[in-house]
C-alpha positions, -999 to 999 in steps of 0.1 A, spaced: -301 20 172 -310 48 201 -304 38 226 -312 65 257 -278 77 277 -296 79 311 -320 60 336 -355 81 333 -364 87 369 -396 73 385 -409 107 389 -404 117 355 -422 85 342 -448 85 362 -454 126 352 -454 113 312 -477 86 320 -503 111 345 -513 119 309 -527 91 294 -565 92 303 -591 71 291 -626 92 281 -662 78 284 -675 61 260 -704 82 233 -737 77 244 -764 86 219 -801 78 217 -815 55 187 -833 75 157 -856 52 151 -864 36 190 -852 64 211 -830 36 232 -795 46 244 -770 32 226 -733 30 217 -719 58 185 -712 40 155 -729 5 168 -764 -9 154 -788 -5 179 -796 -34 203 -832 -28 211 -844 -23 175 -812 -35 157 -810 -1 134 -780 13 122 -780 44 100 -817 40 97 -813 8 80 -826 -26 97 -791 -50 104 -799 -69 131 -827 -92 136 -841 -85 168 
């Protein structure tokens, strides 16, 4: 099993974990309604997804 030989310091941490960022989530508009909506979610206006109906709205 590894096992590490020394105590990583808090500065060297905190450096590895300055890197971890979260990004905003896709915004995209509807093709059939023209509503914003979440990528890769059936729409919640019209309740479309991949121009197909899913939802009953």
């Amino acid at each position: 099993m590894a096992v590490p030989k020394r105590k990583t310091s808090r500065s060297n941490t905190r450096s590895r974990r300055s890197q971890w960022k979260t990004s905003a989530a896709a915004i995209v508009t509807c093709a059939n309604c023209r509503e914003k909506k979440l990528a890769h979610t059936a729409c919640p206006s019209c309740g479309t997804y991949a121009k197909r109906r899913v939802l009953d709205v």
